[in-house]
C-alpha positions as a Markdown table, in Angstrom:
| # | Residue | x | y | z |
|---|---|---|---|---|
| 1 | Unk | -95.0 | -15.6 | -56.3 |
| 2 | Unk | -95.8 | -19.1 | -56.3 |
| 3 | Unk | -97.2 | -21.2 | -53.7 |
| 4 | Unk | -94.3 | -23.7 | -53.4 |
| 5 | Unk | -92.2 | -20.2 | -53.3 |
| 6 | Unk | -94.0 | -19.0 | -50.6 |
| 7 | Unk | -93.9 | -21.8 | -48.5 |
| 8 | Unk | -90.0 | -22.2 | -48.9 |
| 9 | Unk | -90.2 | -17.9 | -48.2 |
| 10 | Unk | -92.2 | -18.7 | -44.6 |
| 11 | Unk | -90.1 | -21.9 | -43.8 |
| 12 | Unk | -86.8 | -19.8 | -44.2 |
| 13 | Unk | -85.6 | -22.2 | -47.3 |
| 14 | Unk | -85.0 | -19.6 | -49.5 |
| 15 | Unk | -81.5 | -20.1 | -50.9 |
| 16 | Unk | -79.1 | -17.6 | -52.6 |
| 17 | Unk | -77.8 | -19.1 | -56.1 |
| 18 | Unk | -74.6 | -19.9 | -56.1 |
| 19 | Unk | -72.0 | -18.4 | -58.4 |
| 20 | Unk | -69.5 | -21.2 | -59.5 |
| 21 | Unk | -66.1 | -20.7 | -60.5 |
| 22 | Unk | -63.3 | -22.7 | -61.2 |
| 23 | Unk | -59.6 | -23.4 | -61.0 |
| 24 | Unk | -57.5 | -25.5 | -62.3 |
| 25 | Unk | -53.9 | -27.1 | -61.7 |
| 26 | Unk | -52.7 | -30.0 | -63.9 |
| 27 | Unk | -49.4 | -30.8 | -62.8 |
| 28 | Unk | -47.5 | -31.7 | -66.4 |
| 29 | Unk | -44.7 | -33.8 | -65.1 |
| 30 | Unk | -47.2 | -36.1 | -63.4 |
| 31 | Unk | -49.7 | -35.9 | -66.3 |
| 32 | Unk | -46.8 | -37.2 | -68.4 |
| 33 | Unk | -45.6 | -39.8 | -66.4 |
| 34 | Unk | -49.4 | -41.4 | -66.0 |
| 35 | Unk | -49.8 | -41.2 | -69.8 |
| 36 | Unk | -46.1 | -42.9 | -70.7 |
| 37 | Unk | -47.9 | -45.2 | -68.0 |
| 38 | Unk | -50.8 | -46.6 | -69.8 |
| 39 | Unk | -49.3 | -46.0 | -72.7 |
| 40 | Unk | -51.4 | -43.4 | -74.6 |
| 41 | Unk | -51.7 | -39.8 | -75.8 |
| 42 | Unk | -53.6 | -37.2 | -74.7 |
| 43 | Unk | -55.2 | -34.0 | -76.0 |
| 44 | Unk | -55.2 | -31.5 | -73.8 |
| 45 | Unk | -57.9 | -29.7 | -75.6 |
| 46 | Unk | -60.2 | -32.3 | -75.2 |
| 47 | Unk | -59.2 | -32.4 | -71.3 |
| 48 | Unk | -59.7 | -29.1 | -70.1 |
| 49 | Unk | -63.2 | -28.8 | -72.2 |
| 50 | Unk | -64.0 | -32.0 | -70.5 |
| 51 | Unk | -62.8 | -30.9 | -67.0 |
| 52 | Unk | -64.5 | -27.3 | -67.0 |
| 53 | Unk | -67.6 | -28.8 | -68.2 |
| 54 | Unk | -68.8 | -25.4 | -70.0 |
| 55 | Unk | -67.3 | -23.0 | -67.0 |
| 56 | Unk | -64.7 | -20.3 | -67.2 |
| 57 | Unk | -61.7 | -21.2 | -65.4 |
| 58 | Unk | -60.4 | -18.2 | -63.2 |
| 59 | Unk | -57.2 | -20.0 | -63.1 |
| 60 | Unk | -55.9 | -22.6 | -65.5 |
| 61 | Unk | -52.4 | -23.4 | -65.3 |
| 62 | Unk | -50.2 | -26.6 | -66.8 |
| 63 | Unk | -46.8 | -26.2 | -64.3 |
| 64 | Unk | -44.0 | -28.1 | -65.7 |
| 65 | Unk | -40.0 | -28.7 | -66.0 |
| 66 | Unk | -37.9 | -27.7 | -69.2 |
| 67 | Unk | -34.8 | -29.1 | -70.2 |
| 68 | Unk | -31.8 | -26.2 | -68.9 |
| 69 | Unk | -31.2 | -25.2 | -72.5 |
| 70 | Unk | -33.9 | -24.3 | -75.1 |
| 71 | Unk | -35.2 | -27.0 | -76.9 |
| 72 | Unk | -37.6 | -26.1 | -80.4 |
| 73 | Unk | -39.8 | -29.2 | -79.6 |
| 74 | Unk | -40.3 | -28.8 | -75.8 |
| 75 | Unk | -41.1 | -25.0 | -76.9 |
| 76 | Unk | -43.7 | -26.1 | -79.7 |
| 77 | Unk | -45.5 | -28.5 | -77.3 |
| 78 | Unk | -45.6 | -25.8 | -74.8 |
| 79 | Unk | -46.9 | -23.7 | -77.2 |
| 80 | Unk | -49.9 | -26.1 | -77.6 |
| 81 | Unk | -50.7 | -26.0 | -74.6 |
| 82 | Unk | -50.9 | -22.1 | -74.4 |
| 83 | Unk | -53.2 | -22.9 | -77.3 |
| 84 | Unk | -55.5 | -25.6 | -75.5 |
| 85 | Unk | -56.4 | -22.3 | -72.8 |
| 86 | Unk | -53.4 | -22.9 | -70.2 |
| 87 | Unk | -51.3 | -20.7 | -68.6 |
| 88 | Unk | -47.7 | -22.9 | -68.6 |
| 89 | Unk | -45.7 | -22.3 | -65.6 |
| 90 | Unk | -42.2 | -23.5 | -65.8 |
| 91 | Unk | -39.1 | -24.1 | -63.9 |
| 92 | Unk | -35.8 | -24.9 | -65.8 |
| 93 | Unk | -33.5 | -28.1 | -64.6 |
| 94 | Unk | -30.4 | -27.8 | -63.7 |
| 95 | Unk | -26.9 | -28.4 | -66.3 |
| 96 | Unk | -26.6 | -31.5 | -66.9 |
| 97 | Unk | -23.5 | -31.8 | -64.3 |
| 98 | Unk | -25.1 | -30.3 | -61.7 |
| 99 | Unk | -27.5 | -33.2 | -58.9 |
| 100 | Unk | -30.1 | -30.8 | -57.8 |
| 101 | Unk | -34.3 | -32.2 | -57.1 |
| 102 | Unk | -36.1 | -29.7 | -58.8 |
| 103 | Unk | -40.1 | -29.9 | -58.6 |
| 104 | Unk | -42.9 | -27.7 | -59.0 |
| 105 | Unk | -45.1 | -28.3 | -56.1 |
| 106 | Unk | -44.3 | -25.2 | -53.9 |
| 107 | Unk | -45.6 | -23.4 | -57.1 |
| 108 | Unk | -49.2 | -25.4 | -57.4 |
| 109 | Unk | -49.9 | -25.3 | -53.6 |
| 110 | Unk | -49.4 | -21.9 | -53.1 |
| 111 | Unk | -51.7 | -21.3 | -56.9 |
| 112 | Unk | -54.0 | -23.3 | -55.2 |
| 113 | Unk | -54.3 | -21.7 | -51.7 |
| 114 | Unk | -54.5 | -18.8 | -53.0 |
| 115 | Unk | -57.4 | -19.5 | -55.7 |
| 116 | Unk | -59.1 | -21.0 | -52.5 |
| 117 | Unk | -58.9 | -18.2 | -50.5 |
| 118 | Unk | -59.7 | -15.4 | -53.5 |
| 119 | Unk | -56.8 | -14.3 | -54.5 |
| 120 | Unk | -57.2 | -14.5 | -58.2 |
| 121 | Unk | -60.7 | -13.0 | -58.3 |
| 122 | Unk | -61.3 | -10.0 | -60.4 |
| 123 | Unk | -57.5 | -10.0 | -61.5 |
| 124 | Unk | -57.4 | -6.7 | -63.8 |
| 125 | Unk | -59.1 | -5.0 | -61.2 |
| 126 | Unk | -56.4 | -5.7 | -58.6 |
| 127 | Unk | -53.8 | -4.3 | -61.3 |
| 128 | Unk | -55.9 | -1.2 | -61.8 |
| 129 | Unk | -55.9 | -0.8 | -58.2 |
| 130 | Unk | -52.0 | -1.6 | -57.1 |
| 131 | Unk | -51.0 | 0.8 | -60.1 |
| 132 | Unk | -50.9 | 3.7 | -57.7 |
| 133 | Unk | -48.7 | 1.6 | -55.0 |
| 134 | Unk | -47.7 | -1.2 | -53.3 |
| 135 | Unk | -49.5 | -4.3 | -51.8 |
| 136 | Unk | -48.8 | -5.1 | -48.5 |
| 137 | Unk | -49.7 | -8.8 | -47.3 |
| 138 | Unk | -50.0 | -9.6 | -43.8 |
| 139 | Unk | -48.3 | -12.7 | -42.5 |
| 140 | Unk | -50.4 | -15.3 | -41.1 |
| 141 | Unk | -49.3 | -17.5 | -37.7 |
| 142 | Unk | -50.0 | -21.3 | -36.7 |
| 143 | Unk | -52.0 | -19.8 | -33.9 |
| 144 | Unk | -54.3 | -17.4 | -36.1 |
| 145 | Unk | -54.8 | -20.0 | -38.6 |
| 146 | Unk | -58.7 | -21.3 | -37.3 |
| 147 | Unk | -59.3 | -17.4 | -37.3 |
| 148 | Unk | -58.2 | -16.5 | -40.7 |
| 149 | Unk | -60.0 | -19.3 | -42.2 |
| 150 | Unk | -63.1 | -18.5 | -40.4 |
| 151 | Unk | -62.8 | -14.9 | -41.9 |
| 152 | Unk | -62.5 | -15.9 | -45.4 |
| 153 | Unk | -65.2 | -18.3 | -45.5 |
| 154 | Unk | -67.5 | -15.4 | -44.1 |
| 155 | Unk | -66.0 | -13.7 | -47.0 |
| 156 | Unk | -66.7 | -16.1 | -49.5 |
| 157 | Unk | -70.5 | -17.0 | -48.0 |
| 158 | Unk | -71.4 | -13.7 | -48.6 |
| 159 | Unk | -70.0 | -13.1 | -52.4 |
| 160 | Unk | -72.8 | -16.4 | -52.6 |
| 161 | Unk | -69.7 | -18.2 | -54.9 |
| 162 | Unk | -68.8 | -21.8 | -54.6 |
| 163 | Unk | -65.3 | -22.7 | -55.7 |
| 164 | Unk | -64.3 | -25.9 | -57.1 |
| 165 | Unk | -60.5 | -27.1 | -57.3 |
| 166 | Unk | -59.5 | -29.9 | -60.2 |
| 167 | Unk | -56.1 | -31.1 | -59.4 |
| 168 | Unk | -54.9 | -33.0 | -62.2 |
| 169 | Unk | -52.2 | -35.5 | -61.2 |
| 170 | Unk | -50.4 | -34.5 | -57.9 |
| 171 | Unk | -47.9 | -35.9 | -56.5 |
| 172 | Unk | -48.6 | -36.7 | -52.5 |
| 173 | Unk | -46.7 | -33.4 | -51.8 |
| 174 | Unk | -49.5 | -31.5 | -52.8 |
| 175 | Unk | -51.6 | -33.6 | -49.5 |
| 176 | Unk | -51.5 | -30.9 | -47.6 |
| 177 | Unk | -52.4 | -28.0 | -49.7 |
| 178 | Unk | -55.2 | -29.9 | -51.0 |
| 179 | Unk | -56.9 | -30.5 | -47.2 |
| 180 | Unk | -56.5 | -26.8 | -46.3 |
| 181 | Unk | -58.4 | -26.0 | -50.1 |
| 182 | Unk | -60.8 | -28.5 | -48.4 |
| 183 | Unk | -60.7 | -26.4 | -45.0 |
| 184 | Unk | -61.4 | -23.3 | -47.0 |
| 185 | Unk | -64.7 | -25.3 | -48.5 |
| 186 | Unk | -63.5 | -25.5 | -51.6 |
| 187 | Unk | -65.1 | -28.3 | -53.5 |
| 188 | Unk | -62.0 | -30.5 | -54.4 |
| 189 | Unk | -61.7 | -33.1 | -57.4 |
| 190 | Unk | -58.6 | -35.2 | -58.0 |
| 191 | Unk | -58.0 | -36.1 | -61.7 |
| 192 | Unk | -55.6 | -39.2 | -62.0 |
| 193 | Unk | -55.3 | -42.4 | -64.2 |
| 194 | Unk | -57.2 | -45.0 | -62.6 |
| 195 | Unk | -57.8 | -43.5 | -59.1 |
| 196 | Unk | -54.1 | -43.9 | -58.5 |
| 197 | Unk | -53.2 | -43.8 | -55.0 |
| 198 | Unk | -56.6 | -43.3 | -54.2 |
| 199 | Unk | -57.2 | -44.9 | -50.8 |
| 200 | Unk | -53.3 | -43.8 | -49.5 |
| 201 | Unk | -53.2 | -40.7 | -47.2 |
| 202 | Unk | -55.1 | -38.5 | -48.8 |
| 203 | Unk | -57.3 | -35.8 | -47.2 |
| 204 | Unk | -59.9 | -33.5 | -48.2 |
| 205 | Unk | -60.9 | -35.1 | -51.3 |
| 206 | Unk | -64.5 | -34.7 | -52.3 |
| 207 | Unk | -64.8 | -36.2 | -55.8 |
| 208 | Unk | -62.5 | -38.7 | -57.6 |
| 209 | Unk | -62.4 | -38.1 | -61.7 |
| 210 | Unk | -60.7 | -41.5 | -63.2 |
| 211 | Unk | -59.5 | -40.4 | -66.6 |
| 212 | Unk | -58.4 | -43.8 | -67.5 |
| 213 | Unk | -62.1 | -44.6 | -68.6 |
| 214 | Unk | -62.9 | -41.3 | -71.0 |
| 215 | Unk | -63.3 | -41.7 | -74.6 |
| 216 | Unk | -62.9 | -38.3 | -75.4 |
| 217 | Unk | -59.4 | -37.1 | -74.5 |
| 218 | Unk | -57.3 | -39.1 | -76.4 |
| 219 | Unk | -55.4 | -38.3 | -79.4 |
């Protein structure tokens, strides 16, 4: 041992490495409508290599809308995106008669909660487990809400893994989700064209990724 490391050892500095690990949510309607915005094409590819920055996502998803009946180029270009190491999550719209929001941001906030809070962690092995029976999930209450997060960040300081959260184009419904990710200490980045909306309500934000100025990710 050294003598730098045993100074640090008698001064009770000493830190566990931290295990990284990753997630992220690109929200595909958004992405599309902030690249029809500035006019340009993006490889997705390209993005995610530059947004993992040589980590292993445990969750990668592109969540988006399809048209209500099949379409061979929407299917190709979701193909592609399977291809460029996303999981596509999709929602169909409605008939073309029928007036009816449809959106996908109950579906990235609760992917995203639960990423923060370990859900996704060591997925196979849940499988392997649950094979025999069922899951049961407690339900969690306004009033034990300081007391469950308190639990799982125990939980997570003592696995020694810091989690980090991209969130790639949200739409302000996705505010909320993002601060409790925040609450969970989850390191949170949000990935938009020109810090869009940037200084506008949003909480729980720790780093800001403008793609706007990358000259890698285009087509």
């Amino acid at each position: 041992m050294s003598r730098d490391e045993f100074e640090k050892l008698k001064s009770g500095v000493i830190k566990r490495k931290q295990k990284r690990k990753l997630g992220l949510f690109i929200d595909g309607v958004g992405l599309d409508r902030a690249t029809r915005r500035i006019d340009k094409r993006i490889d997705l590819t390209k993005l995610v290599s530059s947004l993992t920055n040589g980590l292993e996502p445990e969750i990668a998803r592109y969540y988006t809308l399809i048209p209500h009946e099949d379409d061979a180029r929407q299917l190709a270009f979701l193909d592609a995106v399977q291809r460029a190491g996303l999981e596509v999550v999709v929602k169909r719209l409605p008939p073309k008669n029928v007036k009816r929001q449809v959106a996908m941001d109950v579906h990235i906030s609760c992917d995203l909660i639960g990423y923060s809070m370990g859900v996704f962690q060591d997925v196979n092995k849940q499988k392997e487990a649950n094979s025999g029976g069922t899951q049961q999930f407690g339900s969690i209450i306004m009033e034990e809400h300081e007391k469950t997060l308190s639990l799982n960040l125990n939980a997570q300081r003592d696995s020694g893994v810091k989690r980090i959260a991209a969130i790639v184009c949200p739409t302000r419904e996705l505010t909320y989700a993002i601060y409790m990710s925040h609450l969970l200490e989850v390191e949170t980045s949000l990935v938009d064209f020109g810090l869009y909306g940037q200084s506008e309500g949003w909480r729980g934000i720790d780093h800001w990724v403008d793609l706007s100025t990358s000259e890698t990710i285009w087509r």
